[in-house]
N, C-alpha and C positions, 0 to 999 in steps of 0.2 A: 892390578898392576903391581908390580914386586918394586920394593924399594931402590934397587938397582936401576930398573928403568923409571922410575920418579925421580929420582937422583940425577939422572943422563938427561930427562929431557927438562926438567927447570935450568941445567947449565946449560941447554941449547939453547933453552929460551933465553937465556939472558943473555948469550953472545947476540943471539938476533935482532935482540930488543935494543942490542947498543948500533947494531947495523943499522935496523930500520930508523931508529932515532935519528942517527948523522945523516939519512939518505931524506928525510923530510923537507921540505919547501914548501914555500909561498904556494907553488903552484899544486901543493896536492891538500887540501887544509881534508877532504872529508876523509882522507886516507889518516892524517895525521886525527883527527876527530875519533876516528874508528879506532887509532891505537892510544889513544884517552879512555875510549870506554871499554879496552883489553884491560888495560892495567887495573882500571878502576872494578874489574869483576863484573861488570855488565856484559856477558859474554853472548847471549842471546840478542842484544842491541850491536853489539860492535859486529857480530857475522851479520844480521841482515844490511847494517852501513857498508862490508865489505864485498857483500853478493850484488848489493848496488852500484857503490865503486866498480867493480870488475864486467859490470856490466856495458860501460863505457871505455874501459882500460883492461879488458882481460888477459892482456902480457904482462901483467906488472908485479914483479917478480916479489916485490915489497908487500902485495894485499895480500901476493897468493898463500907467500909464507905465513903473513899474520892470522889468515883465514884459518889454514890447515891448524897453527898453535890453539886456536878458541876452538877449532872443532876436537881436538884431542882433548884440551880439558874439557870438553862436557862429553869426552868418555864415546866421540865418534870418531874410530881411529880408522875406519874405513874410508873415509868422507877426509878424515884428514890425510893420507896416505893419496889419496887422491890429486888430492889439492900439492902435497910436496912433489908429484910424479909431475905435476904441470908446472910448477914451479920452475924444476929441472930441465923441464922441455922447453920451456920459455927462457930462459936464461942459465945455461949449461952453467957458467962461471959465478953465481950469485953462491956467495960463501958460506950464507947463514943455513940455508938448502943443503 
């Protein structure tokens, strides 16, 4: 990855991270759990909480994004491109996407 695009996507990430933070609620604690163990670099743990998450909420435009983030940093940009295309399909207007 060229410095350019590390450069591009830690500032996506961090617009996203400030989306999904404000979008947080009571009512979503494993979503916000799973974006505890993003930040924390437990990226292996927080994608299996978010494939579980999504297993019950697979529209939610919030795991999909966070997903696709943890699968690009562990360098699966296919698997993450994936996950933004559903993102998009899931919710056209979702900013951080």
């Amino acid at each position: 990855m060229s410095a350019t695009i590390a450069t591009s996507a830690v500032q996506s990430f961090a617009k996203a991270e400030q989306a999904l933070q404000a979008g947080f609620g009571p009512h979503q604690p494993r979503l916000h759990e799973a974006a505890i163990l993003f930040e924390q670099g437990r990226l292996e743990t927080a994608i299996r909480q978010l494939r579980a998450y999504l297993n019950t909420h697979p529209a939610d435009p919030d795991a999909l994004y966070l997903l696709a983030e943890a699968e690009m940093r562990q360098g699966q940009s296919g698997a993450a491109e994936r996950m933004l295309a559903e993102c998009v399909r899931a919710a056209p207007d979702f900013a951080a996407a």
